[in-house]
RORO-819985 format. One record per residue (C-alpha): x, y, z. Coordinates in steps of 0.05 Angstrom, whole numbers, plus 5000, padded with zeros to 4 digits. Layout:
N
XYZ/...
***
This chain:
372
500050005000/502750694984/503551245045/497751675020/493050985021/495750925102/493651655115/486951635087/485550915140/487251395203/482051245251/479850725216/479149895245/484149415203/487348705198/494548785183/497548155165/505348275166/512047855169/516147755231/523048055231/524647425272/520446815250/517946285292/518045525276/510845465244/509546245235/513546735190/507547295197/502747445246/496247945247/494648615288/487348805280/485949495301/485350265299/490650495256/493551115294/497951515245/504251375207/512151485232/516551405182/517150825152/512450435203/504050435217/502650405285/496150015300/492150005372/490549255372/488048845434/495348785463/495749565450/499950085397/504249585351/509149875305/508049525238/514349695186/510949905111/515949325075/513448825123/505448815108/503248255069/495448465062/492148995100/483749075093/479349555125/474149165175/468549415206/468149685271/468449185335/460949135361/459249515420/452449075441/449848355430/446548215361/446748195290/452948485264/447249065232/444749205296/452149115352/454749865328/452550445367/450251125337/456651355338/460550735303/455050835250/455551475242/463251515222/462150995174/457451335141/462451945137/467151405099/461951285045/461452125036/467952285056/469453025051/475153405024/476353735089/475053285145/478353535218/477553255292/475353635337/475053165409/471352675382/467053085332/468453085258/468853795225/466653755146/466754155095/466454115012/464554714980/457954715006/455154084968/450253655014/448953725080/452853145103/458853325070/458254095097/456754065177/459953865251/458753115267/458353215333/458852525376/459252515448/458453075502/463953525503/466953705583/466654545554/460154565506/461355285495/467755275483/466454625436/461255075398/465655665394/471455285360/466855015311/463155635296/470155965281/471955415237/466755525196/467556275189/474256185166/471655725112/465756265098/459955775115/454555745167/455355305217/450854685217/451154135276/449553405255/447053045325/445152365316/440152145375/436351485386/430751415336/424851635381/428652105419/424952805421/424953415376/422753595321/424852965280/419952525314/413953085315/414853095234/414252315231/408251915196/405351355246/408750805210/415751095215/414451325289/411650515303/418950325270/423350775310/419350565368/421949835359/428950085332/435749885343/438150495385/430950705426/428351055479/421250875488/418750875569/424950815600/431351275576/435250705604/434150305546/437050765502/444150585522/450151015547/451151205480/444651435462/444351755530/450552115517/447452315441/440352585483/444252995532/448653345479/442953545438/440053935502/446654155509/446654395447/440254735445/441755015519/448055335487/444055745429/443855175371/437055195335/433054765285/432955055219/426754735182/430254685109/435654245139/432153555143/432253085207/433752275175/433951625195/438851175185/436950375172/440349865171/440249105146/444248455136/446148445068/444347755066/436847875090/436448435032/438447924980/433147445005/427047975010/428047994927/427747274912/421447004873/420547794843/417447784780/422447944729/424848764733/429049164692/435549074661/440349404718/447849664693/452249604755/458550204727/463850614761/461951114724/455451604744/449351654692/448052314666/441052294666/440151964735/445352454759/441153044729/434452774766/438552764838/441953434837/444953944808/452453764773/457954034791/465953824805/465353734877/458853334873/462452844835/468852804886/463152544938/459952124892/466451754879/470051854947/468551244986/473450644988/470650294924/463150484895/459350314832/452950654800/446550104790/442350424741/434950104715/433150204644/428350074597/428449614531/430150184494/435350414538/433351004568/434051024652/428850984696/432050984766/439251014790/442750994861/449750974889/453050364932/458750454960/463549914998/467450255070/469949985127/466649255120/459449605108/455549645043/451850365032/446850624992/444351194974/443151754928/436751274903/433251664848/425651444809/425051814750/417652114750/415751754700/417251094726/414451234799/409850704834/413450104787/417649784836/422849954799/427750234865/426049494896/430049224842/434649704852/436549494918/436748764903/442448974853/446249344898/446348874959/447348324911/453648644888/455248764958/455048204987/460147934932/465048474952/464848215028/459348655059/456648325113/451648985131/448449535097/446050235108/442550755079/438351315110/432751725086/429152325098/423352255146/418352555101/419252005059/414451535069/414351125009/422850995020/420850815087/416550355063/420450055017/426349955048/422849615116/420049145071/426448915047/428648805114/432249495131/430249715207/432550365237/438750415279/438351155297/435851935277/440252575267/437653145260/441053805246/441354475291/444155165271/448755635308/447756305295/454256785262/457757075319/456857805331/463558185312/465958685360/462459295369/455659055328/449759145372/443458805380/439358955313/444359265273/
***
């Protein structure tokens, strides 16, 4: 693996297979699987379950991302917390400037998407105000406002829940990450997640109604796969590395930096639907990162709404998941959406968590007033 291919794994869970400097009778390599922590010269250092080990670049014999170690009993869909799921997804939209802050995530890329232009903000921070000040001054220096991602336990309150339909409150309610009657179910990490978004709003962060609350589901790829067998025939569905133009027109407007996020996960391929003659119907993005499968970017043309069509979809893309080694799969969806959410619980998908997103206001400059 080249340097720059180490940097971009920083903070990121691997299995380092390397040789010994002094073999063994038996062994002549042995495996670390762990956090990589950073690069020093011309060794990786990985935190594996003995601790840091210093792994020299000449000496790795295969090296793979894996996904995060679970944090609860369970399905290997459903053992991550909010916050393990959340970073992956920031590996399937990675960002052209992505900075720590404590264990938040600062993003920012020209302003394209939400995801890709707003504070990840995971865990409760000892100095909230302080926390929010650095982050509002990193966005001023980059010219943007300053929007807060908190992800929260599905049913947690606010206003993503009060803008739910019944059926999407009735699957939150039996999610992975939950509150329900007792906010002891909810976990210490969702706990942590529900105190930082009154934090939050206690420090001067507001909801801003354009920015959409989500949720995030989640499925074995496995049980996707399944929930399409015995489908009448569908489509014809090209699986390219390249995006289409007219499914790429439907989602959003073009531009350079929408197509650096469209191509910036690990490894990701476009599954497009067409008709006899040709012509698209539907697209969406999958994209392969740290062990998990994601979709998203799923796109009906109006035309070919109410046809099944982004069922078949789906089927594609976990199918060609699960051949790359995805054991799980994500995607998330606005919570307006009801036929998605529909869709994708009857394929098997259930939600994990919520985020929703807050808004800090500019800070007043010296010597403005109150209404000036």
């Amino acid at each position: 693996m080249a340097e720059r291919d180490w940097a971009r794994w920083i903070g990121r869970r691997a299995s380092v297979r390397y040789r010994l400097e002094t073999p063994v009778p038996g062994a002549g390599s042995t495996d670390v699987v762990g956090t990589v922590l950073g690069l020093d010269g011309d060794t990786v250092l990985v935190d594996g379950r003995r601790g840091p080990t210093r792994v020299p670049l000449n000496a790795v014999v295969t090296a793979r991302l894996v996904p995060p170690a679970p944090s609860r009993r369970g399905a290997p869909h459903t053992a991550l917390s909010i916050a393990e799921v959340a970073r992956i997804q920031t590996d399937h939209w990675r960002p052209r400037t992505l900075e720590p802050a404590g264990r938040w995530l600062l993003r920012a890329h020209d302003r394209v998407t939400a995801r890709a232009n707003s504070a990840l903000c995971l865990g409760l921070p000892h100095d909230v105000a302080g926390q929010l000040a650095r982050v509002q001054t990193w966005y001023a220096e980059r010219e943007q406002p300053t929007f807060l991602m908190v992800p929260v336990p599905a049913d947690a309150p606010g206003t993503g829940l009060e803008l739910m339909s019944p059926g999407l409150r009735e699957a939150c309610a039996t999610g992975v990450h939950r509150v329900g009657d007792d906010p002891a179910q909810a976990g210490r990490d969702g706990a942590e997640q529900l105190a930082l978004a009154d934090a939050l709003v206690a420090g001067g962060a507001f909801a801003d109604p354009p920015m959409r609350s989500a949720v995030v589901m989640t499925a074995a790829t496995r049980a996707v796969i399944a929930g399409g067998a015995g489908e009448p025939p569908g489509p014809r569905i090209d699986l390219s590395p390249a995006e289409d133009p007219a499914w790429l027109a439907a989602y959003r407007e073009d531009s350079p930096a929408l197509r650096e996020l469209l191509h910036s996960a690990d490894e990701q391929v476009f599954a497009i639907a067409r008709t006899t003659d040709g012509a698209t119907a539907a697209g969406l993005r999958v994209s392969i990162a740290d062990g998990w499968a994601g979709i998203n970017s799923l796109e009906v043309l109006p035309a070919f709404r109410g046809r099944r069509v982004g069922g078949y979809l789906l089927d594609a893309a976990a199918r060609w998941a699960h051949s790359r080694g995805a054991r799980s799969i994500y995607l998330e969806t606005e919570i307006s959406n009801v036929p998605a959410h529909n869709l994708f619980l009857r394929k098997g998908f259930v939600v994990h968590h919520r985020y929703d997103y807050l808004r800090l206001r500019p800070a007043r400059a010296a010597g403005d007033t109150a209404g000036s």
